[in-house]
C-alpha positions, 0 to 999 in steps of 0.5 A: 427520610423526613427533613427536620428542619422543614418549617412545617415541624417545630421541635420541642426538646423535653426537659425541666423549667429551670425556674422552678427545677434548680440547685437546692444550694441556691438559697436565695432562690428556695421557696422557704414559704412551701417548707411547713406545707411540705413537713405536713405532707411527709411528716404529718399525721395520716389521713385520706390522703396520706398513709404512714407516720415516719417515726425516725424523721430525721433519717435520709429519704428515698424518694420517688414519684410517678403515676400508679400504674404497673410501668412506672413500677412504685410498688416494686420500689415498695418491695424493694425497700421491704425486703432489704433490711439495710435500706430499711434501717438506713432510710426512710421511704416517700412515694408520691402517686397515685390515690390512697382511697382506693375508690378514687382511683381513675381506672382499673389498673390503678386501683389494683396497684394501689390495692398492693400498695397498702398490701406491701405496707402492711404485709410488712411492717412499713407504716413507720418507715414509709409515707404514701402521699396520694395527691397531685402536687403543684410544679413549685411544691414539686421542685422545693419538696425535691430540695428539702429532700436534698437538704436531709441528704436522700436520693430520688429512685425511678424504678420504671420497668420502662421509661420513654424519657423520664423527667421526674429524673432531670427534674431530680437532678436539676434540684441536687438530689443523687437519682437512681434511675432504670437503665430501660430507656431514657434514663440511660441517656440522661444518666452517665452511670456512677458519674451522674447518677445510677443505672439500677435494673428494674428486673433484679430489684435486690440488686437496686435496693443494695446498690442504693443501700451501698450509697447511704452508707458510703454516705454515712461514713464519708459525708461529702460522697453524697 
């Protein structure tokens, strides 16, 4: 019953700044400046904020990036990744979020996903294929990180058990990268399943994991499906 175009609403559509979001074939547009700062957040050595050392960096990357928090699901990716040892031996892991000391961790709720992140990491063997990045990053950081990640042929996951939009996913997409995506809420609006990207369930995680490892190998063997 509420009249939308009434002057008294003014609707913002939610979505990526495509000055910062774009293609990573746009070369003459990359940010190629960021490019040592990005290798020395996903390939350097560990520290306060950073746990893990890839040892196979050339591998693919399986790339996400949210809040910690128990919704937007990281430490299920974590798991995932973890228990599907095709994955594991097609791609390497990076997940933005978060704080890597815990005691800097702003509640509650945060700290104890953090808590079971390192838990997962070392429970299972992953500081050689996983590198947690515990710090914010700035937009433009952001966007050419998304397209060197496009450059090494990986995927960007967002393992939400429920996501009321999801623009980390438009974000993604505008930058190149192949998204994988929870079909809980916007997400399944923004993505056309298997046409512009893949729905996957948040609550069957060895179905996601197969169906992303599926991917990399439909990859490996046939470049251009990517």
């Amino acid at each position: 019953g509420v009249d939308v175009f009434d002057p008294r609403f003014n609707i913002v559509s939610p979505g990526a700044d495509e000055s910062v979001y774009f293609p990573h074939t746009e070369r003459e547009r990359r940010l190629a400046a960021l490019t040592p700062r990005i290798e020395e957040l996903v390939l350097g050595e560990p520290g306060p904020t950073a746990r893990g050392r890839l040892v196979e960096p050339d591998r693919p990357i399986v790339f996400t990036m949210a809040r910690l928090d128990r919704i937007k699901n990281l430490t299920g990716l974590v798991e995932w990744y973890a228990r599907d040892e095709r994955l594991r031996k097609a791609a390497n892991l990076v997940v933005v979020g978060g704080h890597v000391d815990t005691t800097l961790c702003a509640d509650g709720e945060e700290r104890d996903q953090a808590l079971l992140l390192h838990d997962l990491i070392g429970r299972h063997g992953l500081d050689g294929q996983v590198r947690w990045i515990g710090r914010r990053l700035e937009r433009h950081l952001t966007g050419e990180l998304y397209r060197w990640v496009a450059d090494r042929r990986g995927v960007f996951v967002q393992p939400a058990l429920f996501e009321a939009f999801g623009l980390t996913v438009v974000e993604a997409m505008g930058s190149g990268l192949p998204v994988f995506a929870t079909c809980h809420g916007g997400p399944s609006e923004i993505i056309e399943d298997r046409r512009s990207g893949f729905h996957v369930d948040p609550n069957d995680g060895a179905a996601a994991a197969a169906r992303i490892a599926d991917f990399l190998a439909q990859c490996a063997a046939d470049p251009s499906a990517w």
